[in-house]
C-alpha positions in Angstrom: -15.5 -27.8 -36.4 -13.4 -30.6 -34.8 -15.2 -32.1 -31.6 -12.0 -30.6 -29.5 -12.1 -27.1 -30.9 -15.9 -26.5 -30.2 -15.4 -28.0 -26.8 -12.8 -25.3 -26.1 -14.9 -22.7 -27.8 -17.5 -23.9 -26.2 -15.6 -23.3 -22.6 -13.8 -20.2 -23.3 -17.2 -18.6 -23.7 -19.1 -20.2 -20.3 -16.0 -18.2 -18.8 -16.0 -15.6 -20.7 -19.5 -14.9 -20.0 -19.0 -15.8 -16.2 -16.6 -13.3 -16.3 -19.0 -10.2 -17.7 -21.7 -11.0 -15.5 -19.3 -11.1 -12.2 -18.1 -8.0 -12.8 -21.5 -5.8 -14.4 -23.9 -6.7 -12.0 -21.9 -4.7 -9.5 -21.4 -1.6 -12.1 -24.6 -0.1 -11.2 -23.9 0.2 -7.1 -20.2 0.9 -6.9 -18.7 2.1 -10.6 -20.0 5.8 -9.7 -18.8 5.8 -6.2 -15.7 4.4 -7.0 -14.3 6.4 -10.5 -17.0 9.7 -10.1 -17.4 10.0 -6.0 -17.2 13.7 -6.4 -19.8 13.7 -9.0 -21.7 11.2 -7.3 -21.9 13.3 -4.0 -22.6 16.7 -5.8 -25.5 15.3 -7.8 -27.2 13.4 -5.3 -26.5 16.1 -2.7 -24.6 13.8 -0.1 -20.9 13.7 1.8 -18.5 10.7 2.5 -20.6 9.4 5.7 -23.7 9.3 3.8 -22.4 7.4 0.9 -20.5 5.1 3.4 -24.1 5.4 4.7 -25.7 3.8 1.7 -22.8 1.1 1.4 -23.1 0.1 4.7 -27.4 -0.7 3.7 -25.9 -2.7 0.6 -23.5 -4.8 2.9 -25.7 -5.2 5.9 -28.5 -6.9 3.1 -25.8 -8.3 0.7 -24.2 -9.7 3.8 -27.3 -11.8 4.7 -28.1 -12.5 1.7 -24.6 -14.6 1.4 -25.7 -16.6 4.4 -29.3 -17.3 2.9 -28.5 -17.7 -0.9 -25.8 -20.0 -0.3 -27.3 -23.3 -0.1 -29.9 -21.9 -3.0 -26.9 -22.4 -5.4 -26.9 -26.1 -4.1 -30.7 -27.0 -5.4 -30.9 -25.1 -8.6 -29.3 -24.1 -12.0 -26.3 -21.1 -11.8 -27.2 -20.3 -15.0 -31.0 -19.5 -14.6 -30.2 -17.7 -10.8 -27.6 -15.8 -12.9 -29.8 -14.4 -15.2 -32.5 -13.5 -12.9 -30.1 -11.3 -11.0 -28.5 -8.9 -13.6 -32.0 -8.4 -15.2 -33.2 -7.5 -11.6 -30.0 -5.6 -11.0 -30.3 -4.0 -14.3 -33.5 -2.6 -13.8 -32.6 -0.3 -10.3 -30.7 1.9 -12.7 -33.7 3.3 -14.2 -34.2 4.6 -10.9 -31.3 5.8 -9.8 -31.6 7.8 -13.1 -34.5 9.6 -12.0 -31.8 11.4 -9.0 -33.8 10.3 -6.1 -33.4 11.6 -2.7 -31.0 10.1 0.0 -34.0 8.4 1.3 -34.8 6.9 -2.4 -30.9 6.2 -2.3 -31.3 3.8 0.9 -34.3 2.1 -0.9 -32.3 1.7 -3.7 -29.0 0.4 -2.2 -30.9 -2.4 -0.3 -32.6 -3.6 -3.3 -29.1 -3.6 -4.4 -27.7 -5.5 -1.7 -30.7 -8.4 -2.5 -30.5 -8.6 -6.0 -26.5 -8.5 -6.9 -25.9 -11.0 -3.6 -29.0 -13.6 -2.9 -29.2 -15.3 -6.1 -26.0 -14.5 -7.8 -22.8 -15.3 -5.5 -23.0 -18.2 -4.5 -23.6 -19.6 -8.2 -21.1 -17.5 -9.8 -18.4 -19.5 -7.8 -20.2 -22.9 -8.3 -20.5 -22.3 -11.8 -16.7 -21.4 -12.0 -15.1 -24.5 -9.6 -17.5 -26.8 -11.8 -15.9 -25.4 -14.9 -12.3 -25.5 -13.5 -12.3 -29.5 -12.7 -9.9 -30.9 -9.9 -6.6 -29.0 -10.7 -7.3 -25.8 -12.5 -9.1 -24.5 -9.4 -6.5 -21.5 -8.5 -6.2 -20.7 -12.4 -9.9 -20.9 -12.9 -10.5 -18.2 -10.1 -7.8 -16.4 -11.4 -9.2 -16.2 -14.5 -12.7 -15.4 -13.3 -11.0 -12.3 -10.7 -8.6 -11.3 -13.8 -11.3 -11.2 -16.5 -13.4 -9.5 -14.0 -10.7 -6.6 -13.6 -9.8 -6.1 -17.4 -13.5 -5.5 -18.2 -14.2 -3.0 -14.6 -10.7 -1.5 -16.2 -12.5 -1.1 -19.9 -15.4 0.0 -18.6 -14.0 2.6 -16.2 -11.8 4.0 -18.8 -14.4 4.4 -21.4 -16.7 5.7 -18.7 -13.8 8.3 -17.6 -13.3 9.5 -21.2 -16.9 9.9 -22.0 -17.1 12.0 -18.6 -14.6 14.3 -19.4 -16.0 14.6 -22.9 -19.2 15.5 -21.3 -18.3 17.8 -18.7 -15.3 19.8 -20.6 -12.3 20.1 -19.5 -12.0 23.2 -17.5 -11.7 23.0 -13.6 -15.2 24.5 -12.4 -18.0 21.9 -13.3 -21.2 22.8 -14.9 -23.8 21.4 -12.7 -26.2 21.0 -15.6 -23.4 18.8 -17.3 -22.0 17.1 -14.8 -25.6 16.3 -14.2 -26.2 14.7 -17.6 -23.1 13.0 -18.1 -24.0 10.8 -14.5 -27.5 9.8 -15.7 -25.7 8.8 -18.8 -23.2 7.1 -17.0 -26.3 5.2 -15.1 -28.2 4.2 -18.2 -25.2 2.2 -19.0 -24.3 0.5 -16.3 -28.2 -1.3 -16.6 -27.4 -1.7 -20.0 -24.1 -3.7 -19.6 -26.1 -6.1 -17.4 -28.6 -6.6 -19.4 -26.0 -7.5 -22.2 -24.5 -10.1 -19.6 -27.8 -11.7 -18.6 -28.2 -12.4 -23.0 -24.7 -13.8 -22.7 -24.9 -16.0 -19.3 -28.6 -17.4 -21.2 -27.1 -18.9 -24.2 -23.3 -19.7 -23.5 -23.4 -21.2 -20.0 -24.6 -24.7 -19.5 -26.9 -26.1 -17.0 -25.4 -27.3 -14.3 -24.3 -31.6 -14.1 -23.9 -31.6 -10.4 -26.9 -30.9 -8.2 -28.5 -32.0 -4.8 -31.7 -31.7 -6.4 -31.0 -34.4 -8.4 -28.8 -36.4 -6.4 -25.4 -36.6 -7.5 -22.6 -35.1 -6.3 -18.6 -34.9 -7.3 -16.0 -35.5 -4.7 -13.4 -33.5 -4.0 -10.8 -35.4 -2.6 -9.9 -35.5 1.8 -12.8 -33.1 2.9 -11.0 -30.2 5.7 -11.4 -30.7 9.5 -14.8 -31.0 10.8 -16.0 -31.0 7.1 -17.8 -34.5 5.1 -19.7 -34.6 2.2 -23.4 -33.5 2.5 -24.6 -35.8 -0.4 -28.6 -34.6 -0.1 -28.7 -34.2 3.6 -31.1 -31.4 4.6 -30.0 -27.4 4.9 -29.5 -27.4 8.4 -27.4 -30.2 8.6 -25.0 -29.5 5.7 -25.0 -26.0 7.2 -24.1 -27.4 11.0 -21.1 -29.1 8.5 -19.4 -26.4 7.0 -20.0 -24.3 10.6 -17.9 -26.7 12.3 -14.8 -26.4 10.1 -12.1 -24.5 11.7 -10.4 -24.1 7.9 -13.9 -22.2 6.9 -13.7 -19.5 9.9 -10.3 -19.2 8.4 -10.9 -18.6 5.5 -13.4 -16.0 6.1 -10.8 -13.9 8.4 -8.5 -14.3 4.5 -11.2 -12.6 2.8 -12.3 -10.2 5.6 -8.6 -8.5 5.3 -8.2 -8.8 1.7 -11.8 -7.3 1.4 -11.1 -4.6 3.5 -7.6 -3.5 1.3 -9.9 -4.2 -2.1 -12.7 -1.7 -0.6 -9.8 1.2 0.2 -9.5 1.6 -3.6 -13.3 3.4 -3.2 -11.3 6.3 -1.7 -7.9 6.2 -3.9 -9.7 8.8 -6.0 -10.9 11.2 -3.5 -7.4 10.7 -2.2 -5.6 11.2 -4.9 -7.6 14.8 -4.9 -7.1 15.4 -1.4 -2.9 14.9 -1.1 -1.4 15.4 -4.8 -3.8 17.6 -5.9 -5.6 16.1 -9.0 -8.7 16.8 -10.4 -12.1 14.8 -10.8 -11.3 13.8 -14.1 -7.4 12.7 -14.0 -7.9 11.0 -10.6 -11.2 9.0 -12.4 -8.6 8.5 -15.1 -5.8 7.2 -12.6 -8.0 5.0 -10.8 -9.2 3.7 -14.5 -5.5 3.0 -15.4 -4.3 1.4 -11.9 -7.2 -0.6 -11.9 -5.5 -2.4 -15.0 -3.2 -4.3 -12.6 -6.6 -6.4 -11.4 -5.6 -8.3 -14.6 -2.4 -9.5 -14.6 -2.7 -10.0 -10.8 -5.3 -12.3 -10.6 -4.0 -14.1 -13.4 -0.7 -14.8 -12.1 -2.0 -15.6 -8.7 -3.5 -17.7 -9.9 -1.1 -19.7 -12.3 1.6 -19.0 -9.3 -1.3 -20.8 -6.9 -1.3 -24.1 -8.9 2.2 -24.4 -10.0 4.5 -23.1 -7.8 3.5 -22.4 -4.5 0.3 -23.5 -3.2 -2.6 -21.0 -2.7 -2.0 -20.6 1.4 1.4 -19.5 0.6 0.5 -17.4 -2.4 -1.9 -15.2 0.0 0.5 -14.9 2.4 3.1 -13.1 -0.2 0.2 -11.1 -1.2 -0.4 -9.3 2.2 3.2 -9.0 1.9 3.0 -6.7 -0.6 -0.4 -5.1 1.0 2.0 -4.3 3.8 4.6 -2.6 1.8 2.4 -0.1 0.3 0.3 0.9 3.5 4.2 1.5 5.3 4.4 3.9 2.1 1.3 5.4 2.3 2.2 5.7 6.1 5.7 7.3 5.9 5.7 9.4 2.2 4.4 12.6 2.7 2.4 13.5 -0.5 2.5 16.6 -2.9 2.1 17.8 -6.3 5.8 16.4 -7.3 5.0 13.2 -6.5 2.3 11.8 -8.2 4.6 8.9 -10.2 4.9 7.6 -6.6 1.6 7.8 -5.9 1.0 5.9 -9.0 3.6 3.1 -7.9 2.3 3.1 -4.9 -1.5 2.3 -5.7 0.0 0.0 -8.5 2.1 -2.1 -5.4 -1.2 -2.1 -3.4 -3.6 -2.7 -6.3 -1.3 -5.9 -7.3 -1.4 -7.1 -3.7 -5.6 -7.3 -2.9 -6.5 -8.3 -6.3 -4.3 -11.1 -6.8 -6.0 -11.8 -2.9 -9.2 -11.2 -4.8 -8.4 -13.8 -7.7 -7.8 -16.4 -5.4 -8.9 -17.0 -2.1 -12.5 -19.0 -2.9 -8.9 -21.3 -4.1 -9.0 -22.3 -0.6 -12.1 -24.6 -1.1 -10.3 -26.6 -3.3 -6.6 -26.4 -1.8 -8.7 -27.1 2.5 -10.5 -30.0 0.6 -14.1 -28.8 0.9 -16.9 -31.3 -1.3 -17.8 -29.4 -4.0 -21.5 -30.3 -3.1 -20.8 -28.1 -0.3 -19.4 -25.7 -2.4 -22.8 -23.2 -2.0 -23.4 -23.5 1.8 -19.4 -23.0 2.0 -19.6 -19.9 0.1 -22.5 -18.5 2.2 -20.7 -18.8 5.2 -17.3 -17.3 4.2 -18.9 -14.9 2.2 -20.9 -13.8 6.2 -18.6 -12.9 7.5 -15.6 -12.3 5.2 -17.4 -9.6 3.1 -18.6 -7.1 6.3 -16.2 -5.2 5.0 -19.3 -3.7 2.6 -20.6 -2.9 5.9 -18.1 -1.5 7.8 -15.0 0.1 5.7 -17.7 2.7 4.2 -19.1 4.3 6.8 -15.5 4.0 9.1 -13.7 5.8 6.0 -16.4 8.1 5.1 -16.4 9.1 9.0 -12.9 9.6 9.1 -12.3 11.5 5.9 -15.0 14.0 7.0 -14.1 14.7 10.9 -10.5 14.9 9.5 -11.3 17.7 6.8 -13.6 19.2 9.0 -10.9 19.4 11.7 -8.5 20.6 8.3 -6.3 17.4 8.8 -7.5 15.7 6.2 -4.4 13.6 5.6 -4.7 12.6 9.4 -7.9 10.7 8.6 -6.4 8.8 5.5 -3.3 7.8 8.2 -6.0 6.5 10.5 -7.3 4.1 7.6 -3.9 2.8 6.4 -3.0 1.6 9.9 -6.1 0.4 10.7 -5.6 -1.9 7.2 -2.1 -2.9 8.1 -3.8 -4.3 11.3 -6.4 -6.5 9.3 -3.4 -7.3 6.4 -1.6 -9.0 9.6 -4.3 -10.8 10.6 -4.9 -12.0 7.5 -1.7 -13.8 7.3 -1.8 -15.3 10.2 -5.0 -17.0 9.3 -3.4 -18.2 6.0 -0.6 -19.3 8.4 -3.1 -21.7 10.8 -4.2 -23.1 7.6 -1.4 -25.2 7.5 -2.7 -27.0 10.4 -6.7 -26.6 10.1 -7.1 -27.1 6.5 -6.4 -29.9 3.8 -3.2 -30.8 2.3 -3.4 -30.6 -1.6 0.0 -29.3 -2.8 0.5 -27.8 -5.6 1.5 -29.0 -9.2 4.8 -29.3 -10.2 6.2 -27.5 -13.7 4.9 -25.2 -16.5 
């Protein structure tokens, strides 16, 4: 094999390994409670607050663990922190196999929120701007968020089918069925990750760039109160990246476009309450819609580095955030109108994920030294992923003092315009941007 071709090989599958273990090592904590919440609630015996109960444990640990594990992706090999994590990860499905109680559910979320978060974030966006070099950065997440989507998609559509193979297909549940088909869903969740740890091990390199070791790779003018942190100590690179107005902007990007990405937990139970579906065709829809993650991400990220820029890229994507929450505000639902519900989720679904694919772009685009790159991430990643703490238990709470008021709907109103508040303010954080952050413009032509 030519020395070019095995080199491409050779990259295509470091990504394409990247990409399975971004997306499995959350399967075991959210899949269920995103495609089966029904099930999940009737065989664990728990309502909408307590799940947003158990994700608000995940966040509150995953969100410190962002802060801590950051600079831990500046001193020591992705690849090895990679693997440790979906093994770890991997093995609290076993558990959650065995039905514990809620109490065995908090247990289990926390060591979740550890083991997905502390030693796996941070290096999963090192290892990905190290592979994208200086001008592939918005592609390269793009590709990482895309590639993430199309195998959530697979896996949630397989995962649907075999359900309603499982369970029948008549409209009353058998509890003992329903019952086996979620420990088999559970089994295979562990199993994927396991399958992604094998792949991360051989395919993905060892990391050239490293404070342990001293060297370091520029990247270009670094953003406003931002210089390179060569091998300076952890408090002082950290003092660094806390001074930057361009990171705390950043962060308030991903808080809103993290908030519209964790709505999509309740587009299923939605779909149930207001058009009328059932627990299989809404875990089917959700399946389908979820698609779009693929071809959003990926042309975010191509339009990121050719065309526009990423700042303005995210702007148009809250753009189309907004349009879908006015729908979702003003259509009133029923039975007949499902194919708008389906647009509708499609519109909304193309907006946050193509957010998703390519706001850790920013480092790049505000000028951030990549051997800041982990400390960065930990910081942004504080604050702009409290969503995991916050949106679960505020849209649990709503859902159920709505329906048991019999309002339901009013409860999902309260959610949309409380995201059409955050969608605003994330623009107007990629607006001040222009002035806080770097000025790398985009690439001209194909």
């Amino acid at each position: 094999m030519h020395k070019p071709l095995r080199h491409r090989c050779s990259r295509a599958l470091t990504m394409l390994s990247l990409i399975l273990a971004g997306e499995t090592v959350f399967l075991p904590a959210f899949h269920l409670g995103r495609y089966f919440k029904p099930s999940l609630m009737t065989t664990f015996g728990i309502d909408e607050f307590e799940l947003g109960r158990l994700g608000a444990i995940y966040g509150v640990l995953a969100t410190v663990c962002y802060f801590v594990g950051g600079p831990l992706a500046d001193r020591f090999s992705p690849r090895r922190l990679l693997v440790v994590s979906l093994v770890v990860t991997a093995s609290g499905s076993l558990y959650m196999a065995t039905i514990p109680s809620f109490g065995g559910l908090r247990i289990l979320f926390a060591f979740w929120g550890v083991s997905t978060i502390f030693a796996f974030w941070a290096p999963l966006i090192r290892a990905t701007r190290e592979w994208a070099g200086d001008d592939g950065q918005g592609s390269a997440f793009g590709i990482l968020d895309g590639g993430r989507g199309l195998a959530s998609a697979l896996i949630a559509l397989i995962a649907a089918h075999a359900f309603a193979a499982m369970v029948g297909g008549g409209e009353t549940l058998d509890p003992a069925r329903e019952l086996t088909a979620v420990k088999t869903l559970v089994y295979s969740y562990g199993g994927y990750c396991l399958f992604a740890a094998a792949c991360v091990w051989f395919f993905v390199p060892e990391s050239q760039t490293s404070l342990a070791t001293g060297s370091s790779i520029p990247a270009g003018e670094p953003p406003a109160g931002v210089t390179s942190g060569g091998q300076r100590p952890v408090l002082r690179r950290l003092g660094l990246v806390l001074r930057s107005p361009a990171i705390w902007l950043q962060a308030i990007v991903i808080v809103a476009a993290y908030s519209a990405f964790k709505m999509i937990d309740n587009y299923g139970i939605y779909a149930e309450d207001a058009y009328g579906l059932s627990h299989s065709a809404s875990a089917k829809l959700i399946a389908y819609v979820s698609f779009v993650r693929v071809g959003a991400a990926l042309g975010a990220g191509w339009i990121a580095d050719k065309l526009l820029g990423v700042r303005l890229t995210i702007q148009v994507c809250f753009g189309l955030v907004l349009v879908a929450y006015a729908m979702f505000l003003t259509v009133t639902p029923g039975p007949d109108l499902v194919w708008l519900l389906v647009a509708n989720m499609a519109v909304s679904c193309l907006g946050f994920f193509a957010l998703r694919g390519i706001y850790f772009a920013l480092l790049e685009e505000s000028g951030t030294p990549r051997e800041l790159t982990g400390t960065a991430v930990g910081v942004i990643s504080f604050v702009g992923f409290t969503p995991e703490i916050f949106m679960g238990p505020l849209t649990g709470w709503l859902i159920r003092e709505a329906r048991n008021r019999d309002d339901v709907m009013s409860g999902y109103q309260q959610i949309f315009w409380f995201l059409t508040i955050l969608s605003v303010c994330g623009v107007l954080a990629a607006l001040a941007l222009r002035w806080f952050g770097g000025h790398k413009q985009p690439v001209s032509g194909a």
